[in-house]
C-alpha positions in Angstrom: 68.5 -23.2 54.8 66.0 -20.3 55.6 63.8 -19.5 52.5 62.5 -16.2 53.6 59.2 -16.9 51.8 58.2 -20.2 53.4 54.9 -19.9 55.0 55.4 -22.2 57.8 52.3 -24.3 58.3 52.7 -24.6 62.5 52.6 -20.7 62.8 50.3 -19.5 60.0 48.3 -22.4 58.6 47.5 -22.7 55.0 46.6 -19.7 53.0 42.8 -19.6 52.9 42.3 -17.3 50.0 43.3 -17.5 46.2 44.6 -13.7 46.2 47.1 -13.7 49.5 48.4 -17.0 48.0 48.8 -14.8 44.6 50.3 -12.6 46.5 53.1 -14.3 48.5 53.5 -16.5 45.1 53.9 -13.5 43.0 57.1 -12.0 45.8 58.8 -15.4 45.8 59.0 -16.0 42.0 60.0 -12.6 41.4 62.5 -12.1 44.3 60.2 -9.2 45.7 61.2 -8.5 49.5 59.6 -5.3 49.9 56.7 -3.4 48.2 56.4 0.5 48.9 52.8 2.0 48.1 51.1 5.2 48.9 49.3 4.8 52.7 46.2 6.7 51.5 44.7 8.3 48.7 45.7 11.5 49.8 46.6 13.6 52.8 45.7 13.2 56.4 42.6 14.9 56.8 42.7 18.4 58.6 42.0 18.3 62.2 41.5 15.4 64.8 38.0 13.8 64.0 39.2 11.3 61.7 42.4 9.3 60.5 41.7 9.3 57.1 40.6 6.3 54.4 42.6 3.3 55.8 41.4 1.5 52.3 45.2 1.2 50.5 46.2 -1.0 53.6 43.5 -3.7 53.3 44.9 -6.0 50.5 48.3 -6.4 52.5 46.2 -6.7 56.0 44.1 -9.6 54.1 47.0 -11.4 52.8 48.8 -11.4 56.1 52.0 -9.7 54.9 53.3 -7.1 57.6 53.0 -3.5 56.9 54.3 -0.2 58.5 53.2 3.5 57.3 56.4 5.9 57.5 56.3 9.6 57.2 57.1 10.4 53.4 55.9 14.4 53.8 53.7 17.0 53.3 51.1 18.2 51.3 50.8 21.8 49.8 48.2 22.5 52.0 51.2 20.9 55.1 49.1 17.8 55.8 50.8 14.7 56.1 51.5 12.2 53.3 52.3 8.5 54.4 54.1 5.7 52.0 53.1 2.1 53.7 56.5 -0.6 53.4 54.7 -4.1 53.1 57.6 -7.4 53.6 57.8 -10.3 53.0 55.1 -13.0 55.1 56.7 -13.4 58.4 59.5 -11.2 58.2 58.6 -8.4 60.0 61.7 -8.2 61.3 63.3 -7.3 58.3 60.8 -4.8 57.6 61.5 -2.5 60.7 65.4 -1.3 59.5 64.2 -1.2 56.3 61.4 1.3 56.6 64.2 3.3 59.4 65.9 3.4 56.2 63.9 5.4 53.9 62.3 7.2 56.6 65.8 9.4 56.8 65.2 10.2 53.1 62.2 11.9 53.9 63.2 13.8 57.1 64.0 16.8 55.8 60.4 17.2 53.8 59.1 16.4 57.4 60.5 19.5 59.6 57.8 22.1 60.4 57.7 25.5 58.9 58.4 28.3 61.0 55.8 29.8 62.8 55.0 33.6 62.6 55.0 35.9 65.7 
């Protein structure tokens, strides 16, 4: 049987730290197979000489859990928002139609405004 939590010790090794083991313990007892968060605090920033604060991605990064930041719309100001899909450890796989998934529920927000002549 394939437990979809199971860290498997050849391909990961223990978990080294007490909150990435909280982590994947907290998913498993609860049944969690997918967290959705914001990607950033806010907005990509205006312009092309920085990405933004990548700090709401660290925690999942750290515990090892695989992550992907979709396009969830735009700001009033029409700057990009981002939601960040985190699965379950070693699952990526699963996390790729999933995130595909929501994405279309946000395409609409995503189409440009038109542009005046």
């Amino acid at each position: 049987m394939n437990n979809r939590w199971a860290i498997p010790e050849h391909q990961s090794g223990p978990i080294k730290n007490i909150e990435a083991k909280q982590i994947h313990e907290l998913m498993h007892n609860t049944g969690i197979d997918l967290w959705i968060t914001p990607a950033s605090a806010g907005p990509a920033p205006h312009g092309y000489d920085q990405t933004g604060c990548g700090g709401m991605t660290t925690a999942w990064s750290y515990a090892g859990l695989p992550c992907i930041t979709i396009p969830a719309g735009l700001s009033h100001s029409r700057l990009p928002l981002g939601l960040q899909c985190v699965g379950t450890f070693n699952n990526d796989e699963l996390l790729l139609p999933w995130a595909a998934e929501i994405t279309k529920h946000f395409a609409a927000d995503l189409k440009p405004s038109p542009t005046r002549k």
